[in-house]
TIZA-693324 format. One line per field, with one value per residue (C-alpha): residue in three letters; y, z, x. Coordinates in Angstrom, 1 decimal. Example, Ala and Ser with C-alpha at 12.3 -4.5 7.8 and 13.67 -1.06 7.14 Angstrom:
<lofis>
r	[ALA  SER]
north	[-4.5  -1.1]
up	[7.8  7.1]
east	[12.3  13.7]
</lofis>
This chain:
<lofis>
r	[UNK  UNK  UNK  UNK  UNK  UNK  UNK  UNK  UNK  UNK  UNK  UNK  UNK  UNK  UNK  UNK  UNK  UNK  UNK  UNK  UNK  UNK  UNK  UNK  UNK  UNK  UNK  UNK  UNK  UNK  UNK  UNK  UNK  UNK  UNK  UNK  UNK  UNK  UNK  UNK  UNK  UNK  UNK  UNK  UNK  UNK  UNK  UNK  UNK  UNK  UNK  UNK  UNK  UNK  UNK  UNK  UNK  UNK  UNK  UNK  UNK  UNK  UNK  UNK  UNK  UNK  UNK  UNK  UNK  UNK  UNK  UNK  UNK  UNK  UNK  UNK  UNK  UNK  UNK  UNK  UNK  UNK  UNK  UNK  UNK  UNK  UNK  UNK  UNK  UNK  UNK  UNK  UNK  UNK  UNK  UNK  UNK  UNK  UNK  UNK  UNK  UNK  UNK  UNK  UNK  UNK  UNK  UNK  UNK  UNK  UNK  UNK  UNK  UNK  UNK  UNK  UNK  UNK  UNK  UNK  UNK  UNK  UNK  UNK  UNK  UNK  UNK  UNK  UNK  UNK  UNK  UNK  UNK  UNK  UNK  UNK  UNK  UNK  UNK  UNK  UNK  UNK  UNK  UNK  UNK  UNK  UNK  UNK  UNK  UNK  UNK  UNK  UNK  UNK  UNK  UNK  UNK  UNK  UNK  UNK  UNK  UNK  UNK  UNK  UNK  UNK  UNK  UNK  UNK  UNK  UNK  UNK  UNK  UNK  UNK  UNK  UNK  UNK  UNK  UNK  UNK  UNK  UNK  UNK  UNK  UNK  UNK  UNK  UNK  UNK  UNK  UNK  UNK  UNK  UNK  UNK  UNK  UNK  UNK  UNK  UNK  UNK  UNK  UNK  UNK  UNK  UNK  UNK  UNK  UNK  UNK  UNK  UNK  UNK  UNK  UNK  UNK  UNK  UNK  UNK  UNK  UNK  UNK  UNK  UNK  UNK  UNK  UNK  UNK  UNK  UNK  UNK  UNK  UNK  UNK  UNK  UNK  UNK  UNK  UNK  UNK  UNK  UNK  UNK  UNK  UNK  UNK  UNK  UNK  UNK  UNK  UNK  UNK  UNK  UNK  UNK  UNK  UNK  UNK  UNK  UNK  UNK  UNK  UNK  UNK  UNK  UNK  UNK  UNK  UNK  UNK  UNK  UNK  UNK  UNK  UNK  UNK  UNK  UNK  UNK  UNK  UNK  UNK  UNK  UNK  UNK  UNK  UNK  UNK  UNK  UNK  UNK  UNK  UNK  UNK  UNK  UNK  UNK  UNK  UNK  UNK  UNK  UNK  UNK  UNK  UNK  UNK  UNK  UNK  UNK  UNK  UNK  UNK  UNK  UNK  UNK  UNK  UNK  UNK  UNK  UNK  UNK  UNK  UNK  UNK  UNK  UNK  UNK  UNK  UNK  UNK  UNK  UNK  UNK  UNK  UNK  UNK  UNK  UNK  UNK  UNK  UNK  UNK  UNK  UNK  UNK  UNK  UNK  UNK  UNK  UNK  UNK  UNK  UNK  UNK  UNK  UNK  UNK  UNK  UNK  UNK  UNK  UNK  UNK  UNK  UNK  UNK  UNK  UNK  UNK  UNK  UNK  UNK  UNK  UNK  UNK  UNK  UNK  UNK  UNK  UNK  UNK  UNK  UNK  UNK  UNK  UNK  UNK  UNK  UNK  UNK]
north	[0.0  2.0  1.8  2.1  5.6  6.6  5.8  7.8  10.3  9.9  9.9  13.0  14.8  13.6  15.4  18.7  18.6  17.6  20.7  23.1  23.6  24.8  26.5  26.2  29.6  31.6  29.7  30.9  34.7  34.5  32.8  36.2  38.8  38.3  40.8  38.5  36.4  39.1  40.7  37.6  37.4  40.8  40.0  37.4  39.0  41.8  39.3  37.3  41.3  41.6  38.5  39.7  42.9  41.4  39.3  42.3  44.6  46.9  50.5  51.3  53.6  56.9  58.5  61.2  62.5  66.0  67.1  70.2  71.5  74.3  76.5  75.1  76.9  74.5  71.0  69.1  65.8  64.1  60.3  59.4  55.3  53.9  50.5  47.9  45.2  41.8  38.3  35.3  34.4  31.2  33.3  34.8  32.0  30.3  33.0  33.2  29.7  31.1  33.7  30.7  28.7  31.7  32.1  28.0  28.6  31.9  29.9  27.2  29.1  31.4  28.2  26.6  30.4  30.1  26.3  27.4  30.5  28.7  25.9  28.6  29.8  26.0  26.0  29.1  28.1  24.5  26.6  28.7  26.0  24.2  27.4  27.8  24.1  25.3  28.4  26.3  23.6  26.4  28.6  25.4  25.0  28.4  27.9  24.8  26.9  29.9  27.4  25.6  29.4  30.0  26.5  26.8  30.5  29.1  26.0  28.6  30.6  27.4  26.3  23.3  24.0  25.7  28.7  27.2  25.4  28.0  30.2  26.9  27.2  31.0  30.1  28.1  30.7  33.1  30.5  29.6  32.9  33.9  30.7  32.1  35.6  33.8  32.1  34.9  36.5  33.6  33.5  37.3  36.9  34.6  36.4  38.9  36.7  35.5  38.9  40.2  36.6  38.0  41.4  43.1  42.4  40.7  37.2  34.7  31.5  30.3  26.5  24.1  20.6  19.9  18.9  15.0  13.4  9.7  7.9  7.1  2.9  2.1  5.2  4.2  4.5  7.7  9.1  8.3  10.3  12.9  13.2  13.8  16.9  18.0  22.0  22.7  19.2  21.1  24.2  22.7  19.9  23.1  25.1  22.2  22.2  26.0  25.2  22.3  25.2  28.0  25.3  24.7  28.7  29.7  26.8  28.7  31.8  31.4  32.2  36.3  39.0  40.6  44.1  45.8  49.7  52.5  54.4  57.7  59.9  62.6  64.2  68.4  67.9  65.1  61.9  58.2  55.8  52.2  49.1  47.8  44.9  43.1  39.9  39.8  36.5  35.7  34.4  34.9  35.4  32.5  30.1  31.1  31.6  28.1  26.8  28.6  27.8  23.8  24.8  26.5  23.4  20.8  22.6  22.9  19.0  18.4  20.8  19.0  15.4  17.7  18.6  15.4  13.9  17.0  16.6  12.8  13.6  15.7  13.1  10.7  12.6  14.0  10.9  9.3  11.9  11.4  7.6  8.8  10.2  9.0  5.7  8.5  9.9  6.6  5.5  8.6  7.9  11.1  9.9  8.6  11.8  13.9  11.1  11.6  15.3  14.4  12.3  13.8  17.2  14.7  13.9  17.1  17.9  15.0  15.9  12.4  14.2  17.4  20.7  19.8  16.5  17.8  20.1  18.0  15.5  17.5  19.6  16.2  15.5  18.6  18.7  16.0  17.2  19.7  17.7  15.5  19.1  20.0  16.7  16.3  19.5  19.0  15.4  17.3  19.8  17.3  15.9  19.2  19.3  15.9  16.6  20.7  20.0  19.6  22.9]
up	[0.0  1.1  -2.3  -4.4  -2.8  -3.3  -7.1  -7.5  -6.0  -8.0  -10.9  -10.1  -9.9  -13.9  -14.2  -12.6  -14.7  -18.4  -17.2  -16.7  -20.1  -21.5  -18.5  -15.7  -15.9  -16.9  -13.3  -11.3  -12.6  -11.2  -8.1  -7.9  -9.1  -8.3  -6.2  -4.9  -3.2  -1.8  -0.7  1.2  2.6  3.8  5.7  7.1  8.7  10.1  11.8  13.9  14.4  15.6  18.3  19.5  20.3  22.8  24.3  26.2  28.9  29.2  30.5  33.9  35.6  37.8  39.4  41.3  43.9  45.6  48.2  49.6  52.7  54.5  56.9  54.7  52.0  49.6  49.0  52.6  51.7  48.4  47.6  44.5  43.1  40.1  39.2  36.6  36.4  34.5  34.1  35.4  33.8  32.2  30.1  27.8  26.9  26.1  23.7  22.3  21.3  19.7  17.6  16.2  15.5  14.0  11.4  10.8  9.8  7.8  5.8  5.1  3.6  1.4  0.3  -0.8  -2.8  -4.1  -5.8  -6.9  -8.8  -9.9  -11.2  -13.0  -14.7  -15.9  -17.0  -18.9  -20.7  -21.7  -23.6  -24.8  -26.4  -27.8  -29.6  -30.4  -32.2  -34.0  -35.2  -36.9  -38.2  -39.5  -41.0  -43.2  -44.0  -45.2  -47.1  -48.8  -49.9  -50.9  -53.4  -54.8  -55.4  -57.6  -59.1  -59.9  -61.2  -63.9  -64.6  -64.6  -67.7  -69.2  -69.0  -67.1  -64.0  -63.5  -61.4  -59.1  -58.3  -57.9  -55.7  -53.4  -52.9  -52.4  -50.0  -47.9  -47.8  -46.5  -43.7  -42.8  -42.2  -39.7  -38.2  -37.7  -36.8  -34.0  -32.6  -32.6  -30.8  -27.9  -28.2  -26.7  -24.2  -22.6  -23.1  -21.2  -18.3  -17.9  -17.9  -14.8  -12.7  -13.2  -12.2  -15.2  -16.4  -19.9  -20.6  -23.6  -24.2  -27.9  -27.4  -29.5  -27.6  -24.5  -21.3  -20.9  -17.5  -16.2  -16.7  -12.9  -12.5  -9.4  -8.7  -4.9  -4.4  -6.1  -4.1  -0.7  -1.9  -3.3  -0.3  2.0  0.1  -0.7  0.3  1.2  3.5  5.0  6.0  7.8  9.9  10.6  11.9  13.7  16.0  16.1  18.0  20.1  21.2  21.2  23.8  25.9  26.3  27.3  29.5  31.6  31.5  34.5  36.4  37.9  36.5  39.2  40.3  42.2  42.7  44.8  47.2  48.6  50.7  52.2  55.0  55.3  55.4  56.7  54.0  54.1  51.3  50.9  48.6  46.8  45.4  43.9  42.1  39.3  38.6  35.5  37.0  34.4  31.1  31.4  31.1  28.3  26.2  26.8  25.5  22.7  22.1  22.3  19.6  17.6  18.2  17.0  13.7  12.7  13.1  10.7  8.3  8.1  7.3  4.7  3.2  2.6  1.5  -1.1  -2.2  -2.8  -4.3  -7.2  -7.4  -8.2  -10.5  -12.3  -13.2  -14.3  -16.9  -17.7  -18.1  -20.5  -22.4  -22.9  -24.4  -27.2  -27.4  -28.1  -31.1  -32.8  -35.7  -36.5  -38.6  -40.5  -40.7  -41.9  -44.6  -45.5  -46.4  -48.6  -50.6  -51.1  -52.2  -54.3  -56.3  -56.6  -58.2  -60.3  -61.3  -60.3  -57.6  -57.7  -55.3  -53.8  -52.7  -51.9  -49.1  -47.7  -47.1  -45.9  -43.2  -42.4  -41.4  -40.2  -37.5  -36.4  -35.7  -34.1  -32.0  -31.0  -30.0  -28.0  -26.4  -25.5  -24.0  -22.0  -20.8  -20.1  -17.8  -16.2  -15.4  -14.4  -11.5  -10.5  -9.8  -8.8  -5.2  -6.8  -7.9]
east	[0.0  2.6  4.6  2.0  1.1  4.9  4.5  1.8  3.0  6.1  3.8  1.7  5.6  6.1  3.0  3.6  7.0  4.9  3.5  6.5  7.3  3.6  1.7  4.2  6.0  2.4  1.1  4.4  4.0  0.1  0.9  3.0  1.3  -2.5  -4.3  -6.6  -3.7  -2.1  -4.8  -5.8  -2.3  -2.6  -6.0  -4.4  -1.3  -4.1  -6.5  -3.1  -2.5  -5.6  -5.7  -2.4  -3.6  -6.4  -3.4  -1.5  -2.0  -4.2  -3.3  -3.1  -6.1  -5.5  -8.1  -8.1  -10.6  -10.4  -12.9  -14.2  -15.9  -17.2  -14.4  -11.7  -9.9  -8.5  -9.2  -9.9  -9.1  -8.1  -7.7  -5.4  -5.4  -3.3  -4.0  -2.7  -5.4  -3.6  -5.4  -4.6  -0.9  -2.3  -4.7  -1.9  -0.3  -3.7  -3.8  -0.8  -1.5  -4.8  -3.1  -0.6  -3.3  -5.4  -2.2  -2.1  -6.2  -5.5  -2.2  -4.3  -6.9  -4.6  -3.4  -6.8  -7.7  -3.7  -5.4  -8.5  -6.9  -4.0  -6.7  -8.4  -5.4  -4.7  -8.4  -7.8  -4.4  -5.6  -8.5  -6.0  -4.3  -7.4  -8.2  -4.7  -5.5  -8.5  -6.7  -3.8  -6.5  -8.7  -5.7  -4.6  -8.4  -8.5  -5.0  -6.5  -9.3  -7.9  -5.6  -9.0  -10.5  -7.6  -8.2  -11.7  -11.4  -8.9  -11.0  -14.4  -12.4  -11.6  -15.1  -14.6  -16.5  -19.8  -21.0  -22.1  -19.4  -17.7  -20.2  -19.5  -15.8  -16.2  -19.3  -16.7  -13.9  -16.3  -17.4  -13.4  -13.0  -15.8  -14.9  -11.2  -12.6  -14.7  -11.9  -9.5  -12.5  -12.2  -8.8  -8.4  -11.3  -9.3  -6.3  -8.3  -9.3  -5.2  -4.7  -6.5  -5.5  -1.9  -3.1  -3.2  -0.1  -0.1  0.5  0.2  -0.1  1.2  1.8  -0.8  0.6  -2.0  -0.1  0.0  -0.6  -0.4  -3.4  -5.2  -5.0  -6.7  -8.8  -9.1  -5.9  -5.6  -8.5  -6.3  -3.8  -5.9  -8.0  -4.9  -3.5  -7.4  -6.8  -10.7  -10.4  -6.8  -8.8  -11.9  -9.2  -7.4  -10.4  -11.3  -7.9  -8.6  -11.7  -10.7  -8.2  -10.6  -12.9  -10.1  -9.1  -12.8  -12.6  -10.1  -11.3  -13.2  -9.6  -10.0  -8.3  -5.8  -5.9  -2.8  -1.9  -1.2  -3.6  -3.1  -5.6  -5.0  -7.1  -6.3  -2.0  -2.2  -1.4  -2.3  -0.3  -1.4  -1.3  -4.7  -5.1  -8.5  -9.4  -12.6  -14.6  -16.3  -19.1  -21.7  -20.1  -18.2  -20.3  -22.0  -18.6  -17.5  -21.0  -20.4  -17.2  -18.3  -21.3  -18.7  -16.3  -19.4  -19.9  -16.2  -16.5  -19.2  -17.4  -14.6  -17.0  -18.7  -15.9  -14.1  -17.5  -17.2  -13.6  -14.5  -17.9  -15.6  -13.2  -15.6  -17.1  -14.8  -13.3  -16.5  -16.2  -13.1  -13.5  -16.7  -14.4  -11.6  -13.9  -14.7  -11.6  -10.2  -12.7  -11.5  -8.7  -7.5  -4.6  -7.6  -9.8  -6.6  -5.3  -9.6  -8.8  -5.7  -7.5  -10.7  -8.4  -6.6  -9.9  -11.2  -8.0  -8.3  -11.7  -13.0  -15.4  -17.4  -17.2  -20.2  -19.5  -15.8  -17.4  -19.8  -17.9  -14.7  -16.8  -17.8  -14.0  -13.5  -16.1  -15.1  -11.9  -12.9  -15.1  -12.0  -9.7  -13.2  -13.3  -9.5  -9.2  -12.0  -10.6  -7.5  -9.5  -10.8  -7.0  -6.2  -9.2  -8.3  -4.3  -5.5  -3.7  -0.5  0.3]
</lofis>
């Protein structure tokens, strides 16, 4: 068990590095440069800030009472107290403990929006590079029918083709064309959406190979492995230490806070000094804080359940999919549909087929190779979900 878990993991590494060389360096510049990321880590940083503040002393208190009576010029007697009220020393280092586990929550959860951006940028580039696919299928279309144009304007002046033949080939230069138009179109929307993941700083994506990952062979052991790095699964295990700590500090809370300071009264010139001190019990609050804390304790529990039972939900799922599809994928000959092309182009050529039949049998062929770039990108998005904890 515990070998086979090392070579998937060994094999999920050959992934990330397949990878490196296509999309790799585009996700490094957004794990740098997105807002969203550092915005979150600045958030962070303040809300540790924040539970460190509550775990210091407060300032010390001086009051000061003069009084006055009748027959007496000046103040008659005066009292003067400065006090420094501290709780109970075990209280600080509770939360001190708190804040560190506050930063462990707020780390976990940076890391879980650091996947699901970084997934989204992966998402974007594999489209990227589908329509980066279409655009070099469609340009060659385009080639191949600006040639015949040519052709059948020479054979139209010779008188050996007809008008309508002729409207046809023109008919299906037009159509290439809108259909490269439309993808350019895409092709800078999603440009667009790279764009503002790497905070507005430009970036492009020009390769037209998809990234290639292991195939999954035993899915439940993949989903062990999966399930153990699963980010979302990291941050509700994480909040649930955070309130097993968070229960145990309200526990103690009911220990007093301490009082201590100086006293002075003075009666006409006469003056008084003197020590106070003073202990405060939580009596009332407390009790309701620690039930709360246990409620709070009792829900982060069930998170965490919902949470694997999500992560493995999408596991499953997504590679139910994937299964789906790769059984298409797989019937698909695409040596097969390109060596159609050839040879239909060789027979029109040749004369031994019309432009009629030429084009409705090659946008046969050639929606159905789009339909296999559309279907192996999305396969590969569906690989990408699957391994979206590794990057």
């Amino acid at each position: 068990m515990r070998r086979y878990l090392i070579a998937i993991a060994v094999a999920l590494s050959a992934c990330s590095a397949a990878l490196a060389d296509t999309i790799g360096d585009v996700l490094k510049q957004i794990a740098a440069n997105n807002l969203t990321l550092q915005s979150a880590a600045h958030d962070m940083r303040a809300d540790v800030l924040d539970v460190k503040a509550t775990n210091t002393l407060g300032g010390p208190s001086v009051e000061y009472s003069p009084f006055f009576t009748k027959g007496y010029s000046g103040v008659a007697e005066s009292e003067l107290v400065v006090s420094q009220e501290i709780d109970f020393p075990t209280k600080y280092a509770a939360r001190s403990k708190q804040a560190q586990m506050q930063q462990a929550v707020g780390e976990k959860q940076i890391a879980k929006q650091r996947r699901d951006i970084l997934l989204q940028a992966q998402l974007v580039c594999l489209d990227l590079i589908r329509v980066n696919q279409t655009l070099a299928m469609l340009r060659e279309r385009l080639a191949n029918s600006d040639t015949l144009l040519l052709m059948y304007e020479k054979r139209m002046e010779a008188g050996d083709a007809n008008a309508l033949e002729l409207n046809k080939v023109k008919l299906d230069c037009m159509e290439v064309r809108t259909l490269v138009s439309e993808a350019e179109g895409e092709r800078t929307a999603l440009l667009q959406q790279l764009k503002q993941l790497n905070g507005g700083k430009p970036l492009d994506v020009t390769a037209t190979e998809l990234p290639h990952y292991e195939p999954i062979a035993d899915f439940e052991q993949y989903r062990a492995l999966a399930l153990a790095s699963d980010a979302d699964v990291a941050v509700a295990q994480t909040a649930l230490r955070a309130a097993d700590l968070n229960l145990k500090q309200q526990k103690s809370e009911w220990l007093p806070s301490i009082s201590f300071g100086y006293r002075r009264n003075t009666e006409q010139r006469e003056a008084i000094n003197g020590f106070m001190v003073g202990v405060s019990f939580p009596l009332y609050s407390n009790s309701s804080n620690v039930k709360a804390a246990r409620e709070r304790r009792e829900s982060a529990e069930l998170q965490v359940q919902q949470a694997q039972h999500d992560a493995e939900a999408e596991l499953r799922t997504s590679y139910e999919q994937l299964q789906g599809l790769q059984e298409v994928i797989d019937h698909s000959d695409v040596k097969l549909l390109q060596e159609s092309l050839a040879l239909f182009k060789k027979a029109l050529q040749q004369g031994e087929i019309t432009a009629l039949v030429y084009y409705v049998e090659i946008n046969s062929i050639y929606e159905k190779l789009q339909r296999h770039i559309d279907l192996h990108c999305q396969s590969v998005k569906l690989l990408a979900e699957l391994h979206r904890n590794e990057f």
